[in-house]
VEXKERO-249472 format. One record per residue: x, y, z of N, C-alpha, C in turn; residue number from 0; residue in three letters. Coordinates in nm, 2 decimals. Last residue first. Example, Ala and Ser with C-alpha at 12.3 -4.5 7.8 and 13.67 -1.06 7.14 Angstrom:
<recs>
     nxx     nyy     nzz    caxx    cayy    cazz     cxx     cyy     czz    k    r
    1.28   -0.22    0.71    1.37   -0.11    0.71    1.29    0.00    0.79    1  SER
    1.32   -0.57    0.78    1.23   -0.45    0.78    1.32   -0.33    0.78    0  ALA
</recs>
This chain:
<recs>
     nxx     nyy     nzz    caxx    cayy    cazz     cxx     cyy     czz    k    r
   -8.85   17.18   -0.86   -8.88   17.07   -0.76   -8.86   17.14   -0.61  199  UNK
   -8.89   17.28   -1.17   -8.82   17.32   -1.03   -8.88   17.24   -0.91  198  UNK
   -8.86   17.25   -1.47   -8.92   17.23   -1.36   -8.88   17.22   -1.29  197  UNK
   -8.81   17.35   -1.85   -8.76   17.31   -1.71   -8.89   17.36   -1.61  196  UNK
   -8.78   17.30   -2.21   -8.86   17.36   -2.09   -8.82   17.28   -1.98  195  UNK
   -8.60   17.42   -2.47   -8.63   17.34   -2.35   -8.72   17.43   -2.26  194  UNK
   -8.33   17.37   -2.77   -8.42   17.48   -2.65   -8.53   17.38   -2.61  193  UNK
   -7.99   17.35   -2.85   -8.12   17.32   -2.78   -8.20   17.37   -2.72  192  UNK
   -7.69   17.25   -2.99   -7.80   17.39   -2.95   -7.93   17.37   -2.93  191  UNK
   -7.41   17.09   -2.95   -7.57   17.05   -2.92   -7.66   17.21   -2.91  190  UNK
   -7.14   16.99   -3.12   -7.18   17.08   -3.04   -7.36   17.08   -3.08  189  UNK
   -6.91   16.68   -3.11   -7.05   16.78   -3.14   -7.07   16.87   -3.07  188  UNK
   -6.61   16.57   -3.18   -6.69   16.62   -3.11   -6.81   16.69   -3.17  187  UNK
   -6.54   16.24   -3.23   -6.60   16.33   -3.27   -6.67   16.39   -3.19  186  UNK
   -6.22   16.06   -3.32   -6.26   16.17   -3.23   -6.34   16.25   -3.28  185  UNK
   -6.08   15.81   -3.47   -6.23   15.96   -3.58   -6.27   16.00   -3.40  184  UNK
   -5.93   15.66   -3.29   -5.91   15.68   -3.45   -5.99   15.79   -3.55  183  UNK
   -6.03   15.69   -3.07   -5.89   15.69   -3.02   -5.87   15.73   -3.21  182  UNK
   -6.28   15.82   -2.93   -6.26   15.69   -3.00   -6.12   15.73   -3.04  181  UNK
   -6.42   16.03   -2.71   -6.32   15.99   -2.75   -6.26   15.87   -2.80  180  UNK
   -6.65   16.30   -2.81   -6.67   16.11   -2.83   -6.54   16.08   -2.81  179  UNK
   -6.76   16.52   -2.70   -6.63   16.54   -2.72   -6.65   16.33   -2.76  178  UNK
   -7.01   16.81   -2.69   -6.97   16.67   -2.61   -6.84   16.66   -2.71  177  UNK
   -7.07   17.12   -2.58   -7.02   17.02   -2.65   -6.96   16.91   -2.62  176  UNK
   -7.41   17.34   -2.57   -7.29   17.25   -2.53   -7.24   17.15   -2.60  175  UNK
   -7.64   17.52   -2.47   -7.53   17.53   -2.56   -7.43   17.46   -2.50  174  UNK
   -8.04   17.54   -2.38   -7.88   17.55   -2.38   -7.73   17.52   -2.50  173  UNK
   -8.25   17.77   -2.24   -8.14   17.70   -2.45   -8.04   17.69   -2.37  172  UNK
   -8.59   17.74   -2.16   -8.44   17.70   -2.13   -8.35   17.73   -2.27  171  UNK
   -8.83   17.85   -1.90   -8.83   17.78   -2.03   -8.65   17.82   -2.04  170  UNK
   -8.98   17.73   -1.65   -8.90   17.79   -1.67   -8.89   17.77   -1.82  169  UNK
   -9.24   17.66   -1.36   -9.20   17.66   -1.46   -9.08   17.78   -1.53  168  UNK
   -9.19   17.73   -1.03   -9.15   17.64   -1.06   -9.13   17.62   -1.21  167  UNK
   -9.25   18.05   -1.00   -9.12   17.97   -0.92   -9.12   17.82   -0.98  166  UNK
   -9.26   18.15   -1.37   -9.30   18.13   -1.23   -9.19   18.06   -1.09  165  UNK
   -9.04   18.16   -1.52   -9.20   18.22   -1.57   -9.27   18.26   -1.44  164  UNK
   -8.73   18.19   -1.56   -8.82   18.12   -1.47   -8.91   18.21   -1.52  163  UNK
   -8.47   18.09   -1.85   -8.57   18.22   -1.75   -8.71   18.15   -1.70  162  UNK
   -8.17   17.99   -1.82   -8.27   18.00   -1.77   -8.39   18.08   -1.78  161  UNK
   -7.94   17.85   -1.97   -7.96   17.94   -1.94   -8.18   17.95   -1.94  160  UNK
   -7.66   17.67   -1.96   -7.78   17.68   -2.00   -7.83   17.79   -1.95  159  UNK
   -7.34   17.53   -2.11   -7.41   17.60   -2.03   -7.54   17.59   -2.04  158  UNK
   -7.05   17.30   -2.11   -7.14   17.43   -2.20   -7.21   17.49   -2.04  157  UNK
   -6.92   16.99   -2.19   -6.89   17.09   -2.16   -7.01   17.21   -2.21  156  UNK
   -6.81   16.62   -2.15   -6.89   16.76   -2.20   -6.89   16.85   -2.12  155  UNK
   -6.69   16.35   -2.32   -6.68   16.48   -2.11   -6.75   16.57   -2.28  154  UNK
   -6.69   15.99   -2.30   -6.72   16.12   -2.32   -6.72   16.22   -2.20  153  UNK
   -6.57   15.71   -2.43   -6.55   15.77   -2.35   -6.62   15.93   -2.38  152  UNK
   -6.79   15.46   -2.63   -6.67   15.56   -2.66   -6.72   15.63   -2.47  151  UNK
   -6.92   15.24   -2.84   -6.89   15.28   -2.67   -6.79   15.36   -2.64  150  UNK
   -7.10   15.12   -3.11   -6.95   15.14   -3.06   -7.02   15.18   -2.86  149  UNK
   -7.17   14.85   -3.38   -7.21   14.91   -3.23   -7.09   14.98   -3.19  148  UNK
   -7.28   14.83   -3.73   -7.19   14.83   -3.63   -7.20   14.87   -3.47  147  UNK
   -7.36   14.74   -4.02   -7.41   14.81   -3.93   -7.28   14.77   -3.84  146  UNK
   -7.29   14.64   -4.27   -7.40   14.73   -4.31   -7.38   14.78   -4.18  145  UNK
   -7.03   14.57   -4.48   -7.04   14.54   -4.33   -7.16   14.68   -4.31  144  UNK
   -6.99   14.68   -4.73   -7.03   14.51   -4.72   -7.06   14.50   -4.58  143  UNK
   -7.17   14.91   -4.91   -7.06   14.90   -4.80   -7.12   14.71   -4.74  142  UNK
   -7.42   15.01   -5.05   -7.32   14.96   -5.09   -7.15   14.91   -5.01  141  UNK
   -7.52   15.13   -4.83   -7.58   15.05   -4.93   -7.46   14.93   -4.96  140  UNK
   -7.32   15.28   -4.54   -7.42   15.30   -4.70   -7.48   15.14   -4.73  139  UNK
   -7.40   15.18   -4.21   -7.32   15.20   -4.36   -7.40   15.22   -4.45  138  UNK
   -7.49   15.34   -3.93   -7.47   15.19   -4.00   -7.43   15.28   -4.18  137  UNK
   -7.38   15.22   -3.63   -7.33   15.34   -3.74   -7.41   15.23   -3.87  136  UNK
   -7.56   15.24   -3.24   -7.49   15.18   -3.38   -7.44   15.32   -3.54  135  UNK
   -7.40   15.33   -2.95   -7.57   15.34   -3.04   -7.44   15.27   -3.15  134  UNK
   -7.28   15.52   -2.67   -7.32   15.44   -2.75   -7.39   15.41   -2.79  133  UNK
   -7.09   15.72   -2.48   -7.16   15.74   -2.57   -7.18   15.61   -2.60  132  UNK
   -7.04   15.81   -2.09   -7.01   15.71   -2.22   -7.12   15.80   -2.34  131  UNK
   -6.88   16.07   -1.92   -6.95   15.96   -1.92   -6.93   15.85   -2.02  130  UNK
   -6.86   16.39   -1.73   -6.81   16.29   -1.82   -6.89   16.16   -1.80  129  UNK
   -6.89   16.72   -1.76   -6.98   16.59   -1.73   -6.89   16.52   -1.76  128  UNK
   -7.03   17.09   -1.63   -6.89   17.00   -1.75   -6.94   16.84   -1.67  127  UNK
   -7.12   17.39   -1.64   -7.14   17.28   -1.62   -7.02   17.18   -1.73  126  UNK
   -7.32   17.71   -1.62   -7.20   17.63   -1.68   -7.19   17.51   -1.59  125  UNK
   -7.62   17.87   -1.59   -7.60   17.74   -1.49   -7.44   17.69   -1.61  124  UNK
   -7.80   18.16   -1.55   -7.72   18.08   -1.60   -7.63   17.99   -1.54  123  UNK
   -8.11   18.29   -1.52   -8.03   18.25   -1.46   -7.91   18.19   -1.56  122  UNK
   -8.39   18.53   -1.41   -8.27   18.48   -1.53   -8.18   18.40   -1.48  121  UNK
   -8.74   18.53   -1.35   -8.58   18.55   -1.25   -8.50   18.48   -1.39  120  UNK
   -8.98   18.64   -1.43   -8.95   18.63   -1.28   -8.79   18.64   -1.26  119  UNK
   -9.08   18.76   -1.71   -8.99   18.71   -1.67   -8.95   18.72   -1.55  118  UNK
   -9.22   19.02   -1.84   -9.28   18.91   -1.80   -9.18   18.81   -1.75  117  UNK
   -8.95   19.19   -1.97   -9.09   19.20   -1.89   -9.13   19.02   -1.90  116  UNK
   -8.57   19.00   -1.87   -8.70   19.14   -1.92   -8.81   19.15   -1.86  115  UNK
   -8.40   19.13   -1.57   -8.47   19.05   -1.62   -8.60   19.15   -1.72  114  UNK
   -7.99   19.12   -1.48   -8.13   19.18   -1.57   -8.18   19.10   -1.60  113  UNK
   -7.84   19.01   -1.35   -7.93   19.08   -1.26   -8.03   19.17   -1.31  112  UNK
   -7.86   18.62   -1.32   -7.83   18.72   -1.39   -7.89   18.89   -1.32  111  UNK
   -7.73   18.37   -1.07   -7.88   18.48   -1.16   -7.79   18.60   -1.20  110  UNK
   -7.61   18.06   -1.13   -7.61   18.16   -1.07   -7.70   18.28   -1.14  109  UNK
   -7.48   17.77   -1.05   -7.59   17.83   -1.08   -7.58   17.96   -1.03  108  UNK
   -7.27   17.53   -1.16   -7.25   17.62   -1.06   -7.40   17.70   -1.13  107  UNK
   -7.24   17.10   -1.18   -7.25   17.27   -1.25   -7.32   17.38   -1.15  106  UNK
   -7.12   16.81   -1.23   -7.09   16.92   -1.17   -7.19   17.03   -1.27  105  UNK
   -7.20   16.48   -1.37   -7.12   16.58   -1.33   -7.11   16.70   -1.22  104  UNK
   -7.26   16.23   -1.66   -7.27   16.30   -1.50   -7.14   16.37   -1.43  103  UNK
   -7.42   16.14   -1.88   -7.34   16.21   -1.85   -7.37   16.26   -1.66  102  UNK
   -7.50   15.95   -2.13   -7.49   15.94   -2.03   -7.39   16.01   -1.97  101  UNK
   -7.62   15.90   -2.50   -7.52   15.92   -2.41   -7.60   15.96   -2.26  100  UNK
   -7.67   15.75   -2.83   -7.69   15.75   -2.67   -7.59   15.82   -2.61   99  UNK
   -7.69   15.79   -3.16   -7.58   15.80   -3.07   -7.71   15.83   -2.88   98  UNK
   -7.65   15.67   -3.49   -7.70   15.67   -3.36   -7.66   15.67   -3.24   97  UNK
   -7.58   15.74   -3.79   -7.50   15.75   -3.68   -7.67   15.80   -3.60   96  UNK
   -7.64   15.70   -4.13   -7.68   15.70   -4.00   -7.63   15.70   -3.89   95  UNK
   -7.48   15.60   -4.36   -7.64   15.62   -4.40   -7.65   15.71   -4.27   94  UNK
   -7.14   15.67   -4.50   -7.25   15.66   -4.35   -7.38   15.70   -4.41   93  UNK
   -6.99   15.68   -4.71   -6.99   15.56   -4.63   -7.09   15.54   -4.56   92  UNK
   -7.18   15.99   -4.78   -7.05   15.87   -4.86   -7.08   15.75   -4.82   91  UNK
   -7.35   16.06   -4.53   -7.38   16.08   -4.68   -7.20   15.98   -4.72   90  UNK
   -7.60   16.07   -4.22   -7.50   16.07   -4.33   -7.45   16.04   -4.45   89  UNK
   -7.80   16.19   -3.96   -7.75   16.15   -4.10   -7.63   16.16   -4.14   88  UNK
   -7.79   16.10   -3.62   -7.72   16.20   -3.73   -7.72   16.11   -3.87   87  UNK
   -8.00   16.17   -3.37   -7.97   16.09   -3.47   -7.91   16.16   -3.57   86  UNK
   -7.94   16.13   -2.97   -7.94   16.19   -3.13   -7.88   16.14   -3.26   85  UNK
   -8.03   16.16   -2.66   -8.04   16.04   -2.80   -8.03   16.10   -2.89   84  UNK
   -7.91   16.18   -2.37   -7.92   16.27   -2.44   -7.93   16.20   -2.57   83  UNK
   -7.88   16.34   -2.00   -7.91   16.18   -2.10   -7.98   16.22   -2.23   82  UNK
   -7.72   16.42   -1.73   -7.77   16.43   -1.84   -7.75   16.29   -1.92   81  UNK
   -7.66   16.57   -1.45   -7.69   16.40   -1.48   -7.77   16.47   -1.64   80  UNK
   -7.51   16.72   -1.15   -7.57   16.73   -1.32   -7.56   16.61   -1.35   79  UNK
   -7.48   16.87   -0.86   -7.49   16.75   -0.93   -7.54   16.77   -1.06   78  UNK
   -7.36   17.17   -0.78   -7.47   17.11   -0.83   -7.44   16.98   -0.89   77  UNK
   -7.23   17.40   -0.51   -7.19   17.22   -0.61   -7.31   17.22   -0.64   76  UNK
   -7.28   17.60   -0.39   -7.22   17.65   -0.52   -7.17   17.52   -0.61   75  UNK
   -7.43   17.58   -0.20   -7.52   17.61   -0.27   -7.45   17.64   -0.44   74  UNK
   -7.38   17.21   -0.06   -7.32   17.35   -0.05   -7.41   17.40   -0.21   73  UNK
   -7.53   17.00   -0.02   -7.45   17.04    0.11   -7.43   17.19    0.07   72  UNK
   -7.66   17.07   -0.37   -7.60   16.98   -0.27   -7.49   16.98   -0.18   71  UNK
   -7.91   17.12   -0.56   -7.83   17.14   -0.47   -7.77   17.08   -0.40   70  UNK
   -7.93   16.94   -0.91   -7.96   16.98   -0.80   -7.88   17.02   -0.69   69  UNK
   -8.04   16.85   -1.23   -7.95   16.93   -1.14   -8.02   16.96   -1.00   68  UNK
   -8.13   16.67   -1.50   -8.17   16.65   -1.35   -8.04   16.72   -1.31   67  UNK
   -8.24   16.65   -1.89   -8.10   16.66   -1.71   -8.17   16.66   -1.58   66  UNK
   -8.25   16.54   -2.19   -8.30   16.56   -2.07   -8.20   16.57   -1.91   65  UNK
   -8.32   16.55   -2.51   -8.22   16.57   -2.40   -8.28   16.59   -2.29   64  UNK
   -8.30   16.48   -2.88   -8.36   16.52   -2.74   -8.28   16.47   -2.65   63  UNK
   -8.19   16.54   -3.22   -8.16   16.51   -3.09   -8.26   16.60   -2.93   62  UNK
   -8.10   16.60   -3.53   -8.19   16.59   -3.43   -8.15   16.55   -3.30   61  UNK
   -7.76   16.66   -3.71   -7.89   16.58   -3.69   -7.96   16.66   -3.60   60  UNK
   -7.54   16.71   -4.01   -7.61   16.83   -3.86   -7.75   16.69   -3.87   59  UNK
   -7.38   16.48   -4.15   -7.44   16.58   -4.15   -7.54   16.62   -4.02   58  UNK
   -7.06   16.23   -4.23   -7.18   16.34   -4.09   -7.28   16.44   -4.13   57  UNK
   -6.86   16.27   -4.36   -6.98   16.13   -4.34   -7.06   16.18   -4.26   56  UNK
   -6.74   16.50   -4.29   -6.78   16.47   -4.45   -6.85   16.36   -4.47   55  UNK
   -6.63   16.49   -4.02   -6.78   16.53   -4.04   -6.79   16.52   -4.20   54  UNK
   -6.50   16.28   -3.92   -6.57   16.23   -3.95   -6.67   16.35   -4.01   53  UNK
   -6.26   16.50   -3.79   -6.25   16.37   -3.90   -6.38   16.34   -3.98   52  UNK
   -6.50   16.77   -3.69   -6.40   16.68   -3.67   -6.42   16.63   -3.79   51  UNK
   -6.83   16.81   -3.60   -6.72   16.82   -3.64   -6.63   16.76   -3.62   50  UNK
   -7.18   16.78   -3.62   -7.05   16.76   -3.60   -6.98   16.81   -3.66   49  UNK
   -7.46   16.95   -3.42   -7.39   16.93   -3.51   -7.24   16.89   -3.55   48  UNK
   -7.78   16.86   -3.35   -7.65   16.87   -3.29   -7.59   16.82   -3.45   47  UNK
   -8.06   17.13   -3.22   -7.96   17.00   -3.33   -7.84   16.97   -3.27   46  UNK
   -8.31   17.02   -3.01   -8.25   17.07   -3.11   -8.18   17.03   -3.19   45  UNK
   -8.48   16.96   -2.68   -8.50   16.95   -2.86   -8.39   17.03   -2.95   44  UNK
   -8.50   16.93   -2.34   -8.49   16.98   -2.46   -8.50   16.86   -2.59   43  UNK
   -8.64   16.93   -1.98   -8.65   16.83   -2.14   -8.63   16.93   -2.26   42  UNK
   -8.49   16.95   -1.65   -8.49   16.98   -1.83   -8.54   16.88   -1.94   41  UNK
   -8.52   17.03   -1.32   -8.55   16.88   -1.42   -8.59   16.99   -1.59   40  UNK
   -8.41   17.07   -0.99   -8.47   17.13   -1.13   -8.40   17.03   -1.24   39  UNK
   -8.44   17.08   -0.65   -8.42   16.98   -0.80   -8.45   17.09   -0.88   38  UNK
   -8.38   17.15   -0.40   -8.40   17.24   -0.53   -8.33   17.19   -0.69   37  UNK
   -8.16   16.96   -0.22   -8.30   17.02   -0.27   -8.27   17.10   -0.36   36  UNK
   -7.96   16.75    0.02   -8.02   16.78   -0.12   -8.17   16.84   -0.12   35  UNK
   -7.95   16.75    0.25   -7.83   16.80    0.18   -7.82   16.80    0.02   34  UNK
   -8.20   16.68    0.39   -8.08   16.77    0.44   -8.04   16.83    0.34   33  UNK
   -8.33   16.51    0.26   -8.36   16.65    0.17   -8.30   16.75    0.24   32  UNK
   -8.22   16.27    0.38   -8.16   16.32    0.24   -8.20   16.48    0.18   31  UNK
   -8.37   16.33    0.66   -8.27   16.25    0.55   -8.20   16.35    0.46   30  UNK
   -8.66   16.40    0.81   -8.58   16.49    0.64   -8.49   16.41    0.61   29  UNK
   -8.63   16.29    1.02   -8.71   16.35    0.97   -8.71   16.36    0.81   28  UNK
   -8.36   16.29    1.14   -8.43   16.15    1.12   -8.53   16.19    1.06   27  UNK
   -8.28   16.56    1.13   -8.25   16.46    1.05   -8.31   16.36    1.03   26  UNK
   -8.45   16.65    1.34   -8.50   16.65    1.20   -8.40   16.59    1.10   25  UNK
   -8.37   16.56    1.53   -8.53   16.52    1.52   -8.56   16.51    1.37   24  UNK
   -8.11   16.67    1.57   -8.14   16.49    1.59   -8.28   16.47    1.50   23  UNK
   -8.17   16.90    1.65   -8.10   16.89    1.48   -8.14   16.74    1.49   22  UNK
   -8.30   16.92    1.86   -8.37   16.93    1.80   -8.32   16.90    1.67   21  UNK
   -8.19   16.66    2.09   -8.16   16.76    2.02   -8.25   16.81    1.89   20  UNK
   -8.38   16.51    2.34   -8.30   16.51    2.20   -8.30   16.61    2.13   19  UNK
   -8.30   16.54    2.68   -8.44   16.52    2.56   -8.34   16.53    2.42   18  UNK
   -8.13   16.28    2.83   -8.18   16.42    2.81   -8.27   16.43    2.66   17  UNK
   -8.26   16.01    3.06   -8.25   16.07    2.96   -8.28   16.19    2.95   16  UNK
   -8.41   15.99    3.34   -8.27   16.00    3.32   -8.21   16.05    3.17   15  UNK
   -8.70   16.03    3.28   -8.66   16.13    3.37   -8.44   16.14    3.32   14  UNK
   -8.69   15.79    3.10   -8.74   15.94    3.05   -8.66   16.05    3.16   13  UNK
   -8.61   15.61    3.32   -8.59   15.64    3.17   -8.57   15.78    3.09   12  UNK
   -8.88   15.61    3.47   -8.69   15.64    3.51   -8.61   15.65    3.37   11  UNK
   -9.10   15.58    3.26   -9.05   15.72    3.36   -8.94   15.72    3.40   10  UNK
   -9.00   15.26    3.25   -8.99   15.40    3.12   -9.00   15.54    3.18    9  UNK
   -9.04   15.20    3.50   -8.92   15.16    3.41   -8.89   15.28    3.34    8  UNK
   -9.30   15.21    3.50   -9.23   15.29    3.63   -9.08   15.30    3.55    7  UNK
   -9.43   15.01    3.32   -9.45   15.17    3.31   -9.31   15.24    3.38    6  UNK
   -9.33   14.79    3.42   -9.26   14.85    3.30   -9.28   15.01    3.26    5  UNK
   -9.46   14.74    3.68   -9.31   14.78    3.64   -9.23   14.83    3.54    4  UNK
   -9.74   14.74    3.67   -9.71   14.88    3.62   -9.52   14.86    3.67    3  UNK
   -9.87   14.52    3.68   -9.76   14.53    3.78   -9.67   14.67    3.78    2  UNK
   -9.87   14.53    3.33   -9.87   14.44    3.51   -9.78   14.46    3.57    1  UNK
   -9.79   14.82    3.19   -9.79   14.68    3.19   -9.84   14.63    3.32    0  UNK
</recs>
């Protein structure tokens, strides 16, 4: 600057300051991909089938699914976030049961130590969630109140299982059961699903 005081300023500065820690640099650097990485992202397809009270108005539906797991501070916590739309037919009372859900959680990853041919790496990932379910029911024909909305409490529970093709593509099945807790027809399903996954 004029008068070069401000320069002279910032050399006494510099000189009196100690230099900054290299962990300093790269936090402000990296952030968050400190204590989070090794996204891996799921899109399945299968069925899901009920049981319980309600399953004589229920018959086995369709359903797609999708999760987001990742590492976090520690290699044995994984964050789990699952979201999951399945449509169940039905027969007496019930035309239809539409079901949303929203799940977030926990799950531990770990490799198998047999892999067949063409197969990079095997893995199996257990896991448990809780969250909500909601979507409408709607009634037979002949039933005077045709449709309805609910919102129920849910925890789920299963696993998945991995085999990586490459370091980032993987193909998937997993096997899990959600649990609807409506305090009068408690319905749990169990979801068998096969998928393809991406590694971030």
């Amino acid at each position: 600057g004029p008068g070069g005081q401000p320069a002279s300023l910032r050399a006494m500065m510099a000189g009196a300051l100690p230099p900054l820690p290299k962990q300093v640099v790269v936090i402000e650097r990296v952030g968050f991909g400190l204590y989070a990485k090794d996204f891996q992202l799921h899109a399945f397809t299968g069925a899901g089938l009920p049981f319980g009270k309600p399953k004589p108005y229920l018959n086995p539906g369709i359903s797609g699914m999708a999760d987001l797991q990742f590492e976090f501070l520690h290699k044995y916590f994984n964050p789990h976030f699952s979201f999951a739309l399945t449509n169940l037919s039905g027969n007496k009372t019930v035309e239809n049961m539409i079901i949303f859900t929203a799940l977030g959680g926990a799950a531990y990853t770990f490799a198998l130590p047999w892999t067949p041919p063409f197969i990079k790496k095997l893995s199996v990932s257990p896991f448990f969630g809780l969250g909500a379910s909601f979507g409408t029911i709607r009634a037979a024909p002949n039933i005077e109140m045709q449709s309805f909305s609910y919102n129920v409490f849910t925890a789920s529970i299963g696993a998945t299982l991995d085999a990586f093709l490459n370091d980032r593509w993987l193909v998937s099945l997993t096997l899990r059961g959600n649990y609807l807790a409506e305090s009068q027809t408690p319905l749990p399903i169990i979801y068998i699903m096969l998928g393809v996954g991406y590694r971030i």
